[in-house]
GUTIBA-762385 format. One record per residue (C-alpha): residue number from 1; residue in three letters; x, y, z. Coordinates in steps of 0.1 Angstrom, whole numbers. Each point is the difference from the previous one (the first is absolute). Layout:
! residues N
[NUM; 'ALA'; [X; Y; Z]]
...
END
This chain:
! residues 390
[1; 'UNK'; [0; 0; 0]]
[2; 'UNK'; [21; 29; -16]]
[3; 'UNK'; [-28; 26; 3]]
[4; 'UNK'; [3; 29; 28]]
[5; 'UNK'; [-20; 1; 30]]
[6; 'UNK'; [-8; 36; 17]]
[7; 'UNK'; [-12; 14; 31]]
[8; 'UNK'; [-24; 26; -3]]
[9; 'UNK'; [-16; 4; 33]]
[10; 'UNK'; [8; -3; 38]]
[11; 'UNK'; [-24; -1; 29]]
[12; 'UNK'; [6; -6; 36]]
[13; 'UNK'; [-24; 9; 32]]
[14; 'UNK'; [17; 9; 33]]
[15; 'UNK'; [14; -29; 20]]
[16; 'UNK'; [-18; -2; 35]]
[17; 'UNK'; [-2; -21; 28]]
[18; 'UNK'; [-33; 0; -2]]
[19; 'UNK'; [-24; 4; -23]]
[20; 'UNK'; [-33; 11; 5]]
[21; 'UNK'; [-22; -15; -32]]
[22; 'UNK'; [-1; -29; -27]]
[23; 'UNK'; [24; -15; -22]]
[24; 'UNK'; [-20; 21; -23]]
[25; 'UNK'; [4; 31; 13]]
[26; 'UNK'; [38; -5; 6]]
[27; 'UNK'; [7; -8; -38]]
[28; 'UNK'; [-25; 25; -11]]
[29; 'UNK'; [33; 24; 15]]
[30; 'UNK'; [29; -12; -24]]
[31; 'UNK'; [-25; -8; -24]]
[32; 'UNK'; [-10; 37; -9]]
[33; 'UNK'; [34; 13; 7]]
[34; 'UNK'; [15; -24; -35]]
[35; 'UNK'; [-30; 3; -18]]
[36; 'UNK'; [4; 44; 8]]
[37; 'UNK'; [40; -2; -10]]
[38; 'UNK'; [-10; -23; -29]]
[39; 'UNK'; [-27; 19; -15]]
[40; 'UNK'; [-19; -29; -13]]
[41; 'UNK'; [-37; -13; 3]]
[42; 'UNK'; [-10; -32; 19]]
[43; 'UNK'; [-16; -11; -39]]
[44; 'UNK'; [45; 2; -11]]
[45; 'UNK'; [9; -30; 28]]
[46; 'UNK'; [-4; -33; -14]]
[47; 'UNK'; [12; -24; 25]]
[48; 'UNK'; [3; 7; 38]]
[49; 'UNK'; [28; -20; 24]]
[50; 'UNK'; [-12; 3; 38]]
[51; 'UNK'; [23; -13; 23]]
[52; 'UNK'; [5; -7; 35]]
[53; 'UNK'; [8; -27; 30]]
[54; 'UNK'; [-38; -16; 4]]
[55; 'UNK'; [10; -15; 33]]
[56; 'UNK'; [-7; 35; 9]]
[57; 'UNK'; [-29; 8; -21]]
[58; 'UNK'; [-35; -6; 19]]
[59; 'UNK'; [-13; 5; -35]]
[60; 'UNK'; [3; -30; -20]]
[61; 'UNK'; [7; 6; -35]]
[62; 'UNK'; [11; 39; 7]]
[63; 'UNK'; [4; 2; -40]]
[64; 'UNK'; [-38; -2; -11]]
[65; 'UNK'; [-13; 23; 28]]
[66; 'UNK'; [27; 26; -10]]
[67; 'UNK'; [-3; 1; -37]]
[68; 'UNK'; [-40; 2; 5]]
[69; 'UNK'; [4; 29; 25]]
[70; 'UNK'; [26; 18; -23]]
[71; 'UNK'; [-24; -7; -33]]
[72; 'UNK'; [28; -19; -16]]
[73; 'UNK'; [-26; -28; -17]]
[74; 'UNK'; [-1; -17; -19]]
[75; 'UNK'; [37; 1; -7]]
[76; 'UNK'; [16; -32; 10]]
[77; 'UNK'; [14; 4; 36]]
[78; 'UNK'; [30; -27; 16]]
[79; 'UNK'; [10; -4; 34]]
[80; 'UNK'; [36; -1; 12]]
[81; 'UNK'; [20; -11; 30]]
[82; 'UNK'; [37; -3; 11]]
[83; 'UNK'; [-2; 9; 33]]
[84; 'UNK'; [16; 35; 9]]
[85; 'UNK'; [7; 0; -36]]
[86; 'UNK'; [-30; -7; -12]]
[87; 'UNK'; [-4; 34; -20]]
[88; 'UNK'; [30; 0; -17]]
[89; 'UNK'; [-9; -39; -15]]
[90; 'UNK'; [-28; 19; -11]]
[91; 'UNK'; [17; 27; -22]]
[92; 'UNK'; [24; -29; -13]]
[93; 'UNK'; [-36; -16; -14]]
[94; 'UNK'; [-13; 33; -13]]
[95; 'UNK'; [34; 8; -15]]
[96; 'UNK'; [-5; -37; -13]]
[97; 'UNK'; [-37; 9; -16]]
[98; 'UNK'; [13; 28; -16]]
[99; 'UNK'; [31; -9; -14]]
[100; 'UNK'; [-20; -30; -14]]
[101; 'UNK'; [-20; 21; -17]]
[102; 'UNK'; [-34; -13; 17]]
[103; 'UNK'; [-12; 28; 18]]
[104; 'UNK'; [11; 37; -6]]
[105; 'UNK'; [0; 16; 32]]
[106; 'UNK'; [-2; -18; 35]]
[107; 'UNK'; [-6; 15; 35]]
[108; 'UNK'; [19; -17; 28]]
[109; 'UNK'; [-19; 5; 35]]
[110; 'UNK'; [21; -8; 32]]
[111; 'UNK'; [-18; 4; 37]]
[112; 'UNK'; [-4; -16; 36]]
[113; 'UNK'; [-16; 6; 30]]
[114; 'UNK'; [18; -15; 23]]
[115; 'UNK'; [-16; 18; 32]]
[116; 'UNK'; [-32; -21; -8]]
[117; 'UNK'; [19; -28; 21]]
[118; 'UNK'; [13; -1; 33]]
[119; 'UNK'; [39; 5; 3]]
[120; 'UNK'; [1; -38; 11]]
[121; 'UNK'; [-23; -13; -31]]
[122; 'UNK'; [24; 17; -20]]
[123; 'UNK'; [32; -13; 18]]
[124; 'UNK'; [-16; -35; -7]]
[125; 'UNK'; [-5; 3; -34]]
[126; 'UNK'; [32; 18; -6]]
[127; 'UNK'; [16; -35; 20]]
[128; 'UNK'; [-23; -25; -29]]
[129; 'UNK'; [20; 18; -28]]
[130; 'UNK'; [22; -26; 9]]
[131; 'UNK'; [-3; -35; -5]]
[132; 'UNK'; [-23; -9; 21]]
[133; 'UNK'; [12; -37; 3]]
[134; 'UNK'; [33; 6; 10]]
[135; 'UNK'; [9; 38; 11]]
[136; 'UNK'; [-36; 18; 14]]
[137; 'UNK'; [-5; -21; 26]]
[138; 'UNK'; [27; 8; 16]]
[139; 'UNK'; [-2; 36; 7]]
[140; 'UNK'; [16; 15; -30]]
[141; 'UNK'; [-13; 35; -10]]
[142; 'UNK'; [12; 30; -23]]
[143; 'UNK'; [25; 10; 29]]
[144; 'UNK'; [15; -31; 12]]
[145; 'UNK'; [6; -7; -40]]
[146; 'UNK'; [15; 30; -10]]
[147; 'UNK'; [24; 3; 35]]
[148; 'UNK'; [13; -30; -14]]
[149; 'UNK'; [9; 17; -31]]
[150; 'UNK'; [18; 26; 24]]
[151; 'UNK'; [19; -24; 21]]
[152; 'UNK'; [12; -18; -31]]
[153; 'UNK'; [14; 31; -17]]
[154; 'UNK'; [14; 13; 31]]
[155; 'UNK'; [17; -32; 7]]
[156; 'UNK'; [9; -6; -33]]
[157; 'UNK'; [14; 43; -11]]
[158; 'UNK'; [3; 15; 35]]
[159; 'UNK'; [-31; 21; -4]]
[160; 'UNK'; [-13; 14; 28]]
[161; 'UNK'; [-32; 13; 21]]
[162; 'UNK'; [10; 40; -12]]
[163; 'UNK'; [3; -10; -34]]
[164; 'UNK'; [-36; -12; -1]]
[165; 'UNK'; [-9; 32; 23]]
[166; 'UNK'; [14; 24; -22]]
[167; 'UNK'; [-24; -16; -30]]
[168; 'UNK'; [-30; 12; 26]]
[169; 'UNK'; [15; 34; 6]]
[170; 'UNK'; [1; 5; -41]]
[171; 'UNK'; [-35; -12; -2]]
[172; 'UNK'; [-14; 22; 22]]
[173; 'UNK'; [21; 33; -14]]
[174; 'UNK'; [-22; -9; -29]]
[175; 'UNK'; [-33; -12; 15]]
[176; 'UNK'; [-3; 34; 13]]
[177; 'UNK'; [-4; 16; -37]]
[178; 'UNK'; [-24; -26; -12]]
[179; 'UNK'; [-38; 15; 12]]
[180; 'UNK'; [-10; -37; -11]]
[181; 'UNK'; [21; -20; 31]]
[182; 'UNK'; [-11; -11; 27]]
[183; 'UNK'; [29; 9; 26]]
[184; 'UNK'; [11; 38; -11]]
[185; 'UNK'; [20; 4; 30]]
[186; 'UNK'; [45; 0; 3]]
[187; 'UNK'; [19; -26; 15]]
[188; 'UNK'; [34; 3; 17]]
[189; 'UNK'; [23; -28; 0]]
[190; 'UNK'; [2; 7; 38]]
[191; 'UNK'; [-35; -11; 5]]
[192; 'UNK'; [9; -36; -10]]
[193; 'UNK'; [24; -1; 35]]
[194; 'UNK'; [-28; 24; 18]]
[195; 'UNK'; [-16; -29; 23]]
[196; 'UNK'; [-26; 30; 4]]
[197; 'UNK'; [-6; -5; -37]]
[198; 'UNK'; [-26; -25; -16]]
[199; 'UNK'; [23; 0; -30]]
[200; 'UNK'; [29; -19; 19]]
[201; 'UNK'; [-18; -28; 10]]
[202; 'UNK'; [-1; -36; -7]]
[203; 'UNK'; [-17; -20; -22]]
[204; 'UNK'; [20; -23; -12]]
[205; 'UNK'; [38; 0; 1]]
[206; 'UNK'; [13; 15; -13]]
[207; 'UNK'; [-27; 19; -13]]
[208; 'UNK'; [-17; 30; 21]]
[209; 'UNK'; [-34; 20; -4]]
[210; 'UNK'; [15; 28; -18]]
[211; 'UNK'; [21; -30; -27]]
[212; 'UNK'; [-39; -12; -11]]
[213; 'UNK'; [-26; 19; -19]]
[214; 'UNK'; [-39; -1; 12]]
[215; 'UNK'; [-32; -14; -15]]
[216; 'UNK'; [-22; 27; -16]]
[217; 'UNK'; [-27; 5; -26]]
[218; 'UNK'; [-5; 12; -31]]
[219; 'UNK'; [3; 3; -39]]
[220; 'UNK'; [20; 3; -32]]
[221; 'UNK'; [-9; 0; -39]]
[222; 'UNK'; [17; 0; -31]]
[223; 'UNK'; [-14; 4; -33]]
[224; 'UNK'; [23; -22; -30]]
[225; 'UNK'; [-5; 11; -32]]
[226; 'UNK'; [16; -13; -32]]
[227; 'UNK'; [27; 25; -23]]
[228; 'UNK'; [-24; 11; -21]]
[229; 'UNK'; [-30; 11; 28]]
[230; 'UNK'; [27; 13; 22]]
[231; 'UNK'; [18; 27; -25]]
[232; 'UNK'; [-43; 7; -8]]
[233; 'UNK'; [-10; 9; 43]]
[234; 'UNK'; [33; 9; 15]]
[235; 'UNK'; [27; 25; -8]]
[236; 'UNK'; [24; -18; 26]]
[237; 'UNK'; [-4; -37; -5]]
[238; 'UNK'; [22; -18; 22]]
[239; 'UNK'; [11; -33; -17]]
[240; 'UNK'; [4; -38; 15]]
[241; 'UNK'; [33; -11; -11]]
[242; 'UNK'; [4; -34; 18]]
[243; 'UNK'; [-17; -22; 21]]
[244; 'UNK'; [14; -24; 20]]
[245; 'UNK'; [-18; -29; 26]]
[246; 'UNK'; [11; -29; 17]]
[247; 'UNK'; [-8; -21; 29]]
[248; 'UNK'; [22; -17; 26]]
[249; 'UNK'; [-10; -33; 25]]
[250; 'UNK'; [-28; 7; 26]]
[251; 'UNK'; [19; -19; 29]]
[252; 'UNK'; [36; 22; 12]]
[253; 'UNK'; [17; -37; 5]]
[254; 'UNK'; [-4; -2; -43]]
[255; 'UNK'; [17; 27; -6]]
[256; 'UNK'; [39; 7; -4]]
[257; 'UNK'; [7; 28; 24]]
[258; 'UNK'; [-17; 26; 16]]
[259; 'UNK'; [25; 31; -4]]
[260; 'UNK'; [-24; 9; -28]]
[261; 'UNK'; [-30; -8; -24]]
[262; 'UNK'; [10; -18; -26]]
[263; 'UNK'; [-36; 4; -17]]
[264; 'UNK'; [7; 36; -2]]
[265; 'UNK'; [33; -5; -15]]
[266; 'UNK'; [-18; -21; -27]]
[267; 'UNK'; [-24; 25; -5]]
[268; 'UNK'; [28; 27; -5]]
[269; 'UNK'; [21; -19; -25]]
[270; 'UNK'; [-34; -5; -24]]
[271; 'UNK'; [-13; 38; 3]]
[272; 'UNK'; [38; 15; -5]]
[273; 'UNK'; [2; -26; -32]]
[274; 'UNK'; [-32; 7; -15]]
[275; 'UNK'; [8; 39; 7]]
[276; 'UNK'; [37; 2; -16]]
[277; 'UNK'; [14; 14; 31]]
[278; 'UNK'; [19; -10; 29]]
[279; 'UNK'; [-6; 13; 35]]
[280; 'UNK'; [27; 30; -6]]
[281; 'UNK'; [-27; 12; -18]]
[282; 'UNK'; [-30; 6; 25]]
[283; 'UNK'; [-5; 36; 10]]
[284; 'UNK'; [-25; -8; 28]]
[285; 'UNK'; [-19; -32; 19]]
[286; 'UNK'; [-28; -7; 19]]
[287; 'UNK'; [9; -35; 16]]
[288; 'UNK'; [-17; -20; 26]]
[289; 'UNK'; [10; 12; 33]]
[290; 'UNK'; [-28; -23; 24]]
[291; 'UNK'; [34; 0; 26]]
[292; 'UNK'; [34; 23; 2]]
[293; 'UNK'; [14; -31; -11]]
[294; 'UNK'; [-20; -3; -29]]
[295; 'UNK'; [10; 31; -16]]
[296; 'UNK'; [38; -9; 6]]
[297; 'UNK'; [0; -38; -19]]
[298; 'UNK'; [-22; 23; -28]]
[299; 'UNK'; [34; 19; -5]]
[300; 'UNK'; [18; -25; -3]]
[301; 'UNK'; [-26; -30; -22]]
[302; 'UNK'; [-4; 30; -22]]
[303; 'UNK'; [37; 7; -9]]
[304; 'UNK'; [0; 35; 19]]
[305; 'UNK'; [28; -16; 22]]
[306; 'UNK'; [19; -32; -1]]
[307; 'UNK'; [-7; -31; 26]]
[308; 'UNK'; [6; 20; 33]]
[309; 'UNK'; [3; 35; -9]]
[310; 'UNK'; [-33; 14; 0]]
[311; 'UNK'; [3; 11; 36]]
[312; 'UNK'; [30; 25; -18]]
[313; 'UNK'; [-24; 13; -24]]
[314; 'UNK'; [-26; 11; 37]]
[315; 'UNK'; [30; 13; 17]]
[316; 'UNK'; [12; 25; -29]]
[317; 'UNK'; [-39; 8; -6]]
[318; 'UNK'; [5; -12; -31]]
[319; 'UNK'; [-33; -11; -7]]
[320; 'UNK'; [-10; 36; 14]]
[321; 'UNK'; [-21; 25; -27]]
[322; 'UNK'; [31; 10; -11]]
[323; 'UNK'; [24; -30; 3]]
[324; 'UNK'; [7; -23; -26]]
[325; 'UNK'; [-27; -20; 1]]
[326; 'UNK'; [-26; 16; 14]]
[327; 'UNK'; [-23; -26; 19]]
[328; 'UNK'; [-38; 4; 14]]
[329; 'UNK'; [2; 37; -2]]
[330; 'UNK'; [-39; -3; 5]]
[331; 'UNK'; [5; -20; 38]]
[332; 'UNK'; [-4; -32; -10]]
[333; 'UNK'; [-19; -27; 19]]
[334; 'UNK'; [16; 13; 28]]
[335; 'UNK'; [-16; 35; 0]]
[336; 'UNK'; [-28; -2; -25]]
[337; 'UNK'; [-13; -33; 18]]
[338; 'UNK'; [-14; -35; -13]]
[339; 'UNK'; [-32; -6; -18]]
[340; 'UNK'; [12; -33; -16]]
[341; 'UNK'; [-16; -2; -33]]
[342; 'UNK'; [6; 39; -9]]
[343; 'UNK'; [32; 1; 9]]
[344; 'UNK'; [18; -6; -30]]
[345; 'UNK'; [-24; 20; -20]]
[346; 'UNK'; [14; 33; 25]]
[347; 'UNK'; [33; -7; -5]]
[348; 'UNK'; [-7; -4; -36]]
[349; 'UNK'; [-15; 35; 4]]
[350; 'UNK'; [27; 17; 10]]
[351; 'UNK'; [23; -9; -23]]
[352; 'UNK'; [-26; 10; -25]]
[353; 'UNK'; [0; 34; 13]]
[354; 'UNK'; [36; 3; 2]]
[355; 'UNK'; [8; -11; -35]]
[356; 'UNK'; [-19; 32; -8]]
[357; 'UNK'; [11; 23; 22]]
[358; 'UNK'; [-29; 1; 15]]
[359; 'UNK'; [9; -11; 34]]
[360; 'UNK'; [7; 36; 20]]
[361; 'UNK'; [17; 2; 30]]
[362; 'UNK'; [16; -39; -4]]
[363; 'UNK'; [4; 6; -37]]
[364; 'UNK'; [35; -16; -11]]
[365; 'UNK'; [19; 17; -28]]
[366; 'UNK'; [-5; -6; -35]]
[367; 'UNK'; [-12; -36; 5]]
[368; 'UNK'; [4; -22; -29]]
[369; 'UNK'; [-5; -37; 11]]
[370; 'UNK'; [-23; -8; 32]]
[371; 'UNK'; [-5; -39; 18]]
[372; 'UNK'; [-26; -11; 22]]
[373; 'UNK'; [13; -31; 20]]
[374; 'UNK'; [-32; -15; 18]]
[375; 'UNK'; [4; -36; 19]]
[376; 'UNK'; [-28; -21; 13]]
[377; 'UNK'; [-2; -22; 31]]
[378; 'UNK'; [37; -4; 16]]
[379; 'UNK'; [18; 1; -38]]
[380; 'UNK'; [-23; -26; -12]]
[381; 'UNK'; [-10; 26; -29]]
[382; 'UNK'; [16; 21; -14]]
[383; 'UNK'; [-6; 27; -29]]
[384; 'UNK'; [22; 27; -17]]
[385; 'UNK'; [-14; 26; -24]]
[386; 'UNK'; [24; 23; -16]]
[387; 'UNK'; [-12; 31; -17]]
[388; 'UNK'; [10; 26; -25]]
[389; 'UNK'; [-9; 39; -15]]
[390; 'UNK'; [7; -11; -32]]
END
């Protein structure tokens, strides 16, 4: 499939803790917002991808209830889920439907609410991501699984409990220009040491309060157009260059270490082959930052730093607005917060907005290549999208 894919509109509600009305409402939010920036009709979408995790849905088949509510039939509409990545699958099948030549222009809704459960449903069906045969039952949840992933690199590169702190003090310089996060407040890497401090404490060690981002709601959308619609609606289309997906075992015993994610690394190698480019290249990311530690094996699985360096590229505030690779410039996870199946159609937002300058006070200069790096479940998943101005 040789023929270009654009991005014409972007849409994303506030992230909240809680949110007050329906699934309908919520995506009603991003919803206008990408159909306003794309100037286009409902009667111009012919397909519609609405995706998000259902073990936190309380509406079954989300999909049909939001396409009839948004007066998107009788156009075909497709559910997808990856987990945390769920909406970023999605954009790789309307990317897929357009390049193909089937549909001409496909919306891609992201959303959860996930204050519609209790913080302990959630914690359980965050722990049945994984296999529930031999890893659930024992106790394992998002935490405990990703402070492996910190003890590993630590053991393994030296990396220590600052270097994932400093990650959190750069999110939060950044959450505080984003009107759209949930925390908007500054963090000092002294508060991780404060004992005074709900930041510094333990949640699983290595891994404090202040190292994991927070469950929230809300909603993303993303209107794909082929070449020739795109040059006809927008004056800035921002082009998909490569896509890149991969999965790695469910269990942590099948896989072959734990200092990274090898299923983003996959991921990376297809998008930077499709796209013609090599990491050098990127001028800014969005990349999965669920934990501090995260964030830091992102560096590195992306080719921003080799094996063991990324904590180099934190301390120099590299991946600063105005470092060398400028990294979640918008908060990330971190700041914005965590409503599963639209996050990756935010961070895919952002990028969108930077590529054309349109991204104000976190704009990056003269942007040419943006990458959206968006894992689901502990590194089971994992999608790369790279994207171009030209």
């Amino acid at each position: 499939m040789n023929n270009k894919v654009g991005i014409i509109g972007v849409g994303q509600s506030a992230f909240v803790r809680t949110y007050p009305g329906s699934i309908r409402e919520l995506v009603f939010e991003s919803f206008r917002e990408a159909m306003t920036d794309a100037g286009i009709a409902r009667t111009d979408i012919d397909a519609t991808v609405v995706c998000s995790a259902p073990e936190y849905d309380k509406q079954r088949s989300p999909a049909g209830v939001i396409a009839e509510y948004l007066g998107l039939n009788p156009q075909p509409t497709f559910y997808a889920e990856t987990l945390c990545s769920s909406s970023s699958t999605g954009l790789r099948l309307a990317y897929s439907l357009v390049a193909s030549g089937l549909h001409d222009m496909v919306m891609v809704i992201g959303f959860q609410i996930m204050s519609q459960l209790t913080s302990n449903e959630s914690q359980e069906r965050m722990g049945r991501g994984a296999d529930i045969q031999w890893e659930s039952p024992f106790g394992t949840m998002m935490p405990a699984y990703y402070a492996m992933h910190a003890q590993a690199h630590m053991a393994k590169y030296g990396t220590t409990p600052e270097d994932l702190a400093l990650i959190r003090v750069k999110a939060a310089t950044y959450g505080q220009l984003n009107p759209l996060a949930v925390y908007r407040k500054p963090v000092t890497l002294e508060q991780f040491t404060d004992p005074a401090s709900f930041l510094g404490g333990p949640v699983a060690t290595p891994l404090r309060a202040g190292d994991c981002c927070a469950n929230a709601d809300g909603s993303s959308c993303l209107i794909v157009a082929s070449e020739e619609k795109a040059r006809a609606f927008s004056k800035k289309p921002v082009w998909i260059k490569g896509v890149g997906a991969a999965s790695a075992p469910v269990n942590m015993a099948g896989r072959a270490r734990l200092s990274g994610l090898d299923a983003a690394e996959e991921a990376a190698r297809q998008a930077y082959k499709m796209a013609g480019i090599t990491a050098a290249d990127i001028n800014v990311a969005e990349v999965h930052d669920c934990f501090t530690i995260a964030e830091l094996m992102a560096y590195e699985n992306l080719g921003f730093a080799k094996p063991g360096e990324g904590r180099d590229l934190i301390r120099a505030k590299e991946t600063y607005k105005d470092g060398k690779i400028p990294v979640n410039v918008d908060g990330g996870l971190l700041s914005k917060g965590h409503p599963i199946g639209a996050t990756g159609g935010s961070q895919v937002r952002t990028i969108v907005l930077q590529l054309r300058g349109e991204a104000g006070e976190i704009q990056v200069k003269d942007p040419v290549f943006g990458l959206v790096h968006n894992i689901g479940g502990v590194g089971l998943y994992g999608n790369v999208t790279i994207f171009g101005v030209d």
